[in-house]
C-alpha positions, 0 to 999 in steps of 0.5 A: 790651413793645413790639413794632415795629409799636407803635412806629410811631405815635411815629415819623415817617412812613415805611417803618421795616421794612428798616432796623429788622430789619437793625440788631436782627436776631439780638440779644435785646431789649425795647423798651418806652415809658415815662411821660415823664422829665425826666432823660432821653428814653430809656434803654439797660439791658444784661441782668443776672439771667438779662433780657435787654437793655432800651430805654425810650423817653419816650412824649411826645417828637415823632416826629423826637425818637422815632427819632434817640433811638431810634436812639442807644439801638439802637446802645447795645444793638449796641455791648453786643451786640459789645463787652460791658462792654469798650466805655464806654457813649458811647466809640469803639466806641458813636460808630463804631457810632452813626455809621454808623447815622446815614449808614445813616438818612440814606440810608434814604428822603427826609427834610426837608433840614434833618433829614438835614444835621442829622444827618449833621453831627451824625454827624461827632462823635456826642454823649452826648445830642441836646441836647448838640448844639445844631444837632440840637436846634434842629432836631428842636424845629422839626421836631416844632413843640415849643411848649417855651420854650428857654434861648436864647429868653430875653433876658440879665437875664431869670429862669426856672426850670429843673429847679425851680429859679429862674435868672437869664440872665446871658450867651451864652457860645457854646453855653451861657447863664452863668445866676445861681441866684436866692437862692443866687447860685451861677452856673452855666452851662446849654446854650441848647436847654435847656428853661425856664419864664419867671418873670413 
């Protein structure tokens, strides 16, 4: 398990102490880091069995994607903590909660420009997942330097591969890419901050 000051070394630099004790305090919990995943970047477990709750977070993501994913499963773990099972895990009472924390965040300590814009713009209409907002992704891969290769990077008529399997990029369609599975020739369509592997 990880305690607060384990975390530290993930997240950008800062004075987390204030903010972090006023969103956990009371509630029971584990944070705990994990071996990276592909299916996602951190993850919420309510108690079942006598545990208590449980937060885990991928131990490859960059600092500015630690803390605004961190800080969406901290409001998973108080929504639990409110509303219990009466509350779906990204409905209204999770959004209000998440929004709030978001504001809070902001207003913290000074961050890049473009973070805090992002964020609070991203606060308007919480998502399901940081990449579902193309804004807010865009951003923490700038902010953090990721090196990773994103759909939207890649020319139409291109092919990459994506979750191990192989694709080629038809068109922009707003936020997605209308991308032709190689071999099979199923289309699909897959948001542009995806993360891709050009095939040479």
């Amino acid at each position: 398990m990880a305690q607060f000051d384990d975390l530290l070394p993930y997240l950008p630099a800062g004075d987390y102490e204030p903010l972090f004790s006023k969103w956990l305090k009371g509630l029971n919990y584990q944070i705990a880091i994990s071996r990276p995943r592909k299916s996602k970047l951190g993850d919420f477990r309510p108690p079942r069995l006598g545990q208590i709750a449980r937060i885990t977070m991928n131990a490859d993501l960059g600092p500015f994607q630690f803390l605004t994913t961190l800080t969406h499963e901290i409001a998973h773990l108080i929504a639990w903590e409110k509303h219990g099972r009466r509350a779906a895990p990204h409905g209204k009472e999770w959004k209000a909660i998440f929004r709030e924390m978001l504001i809070e965040l902001v207003q913290h300590q000074t961050w890049p420009e473009n973070y805090s814009r992002a964020l609070l713009k991203h606060a308007k209409s919480p998502k399901a997942a940081v990449g579902a907002d193309p804004h807010l992704q865009r951003t923490l891969l700038l902010l953090d330097e990721s090196t990773d290769l994103l759909l939207q990077s890649i020319a139409p008529g291109e092919n990459f591969t994506f979750k191990g399997r192989n694709f080629c990029y038809d068109e922009k369609r707003r936020t997605r890419a209308l991308v032709t599975e190689l071999g099979t020739k199923k289309q699909y369509t897959i948001p542009l901050v995806a993360r891709v592997e050009r095939i040479d």
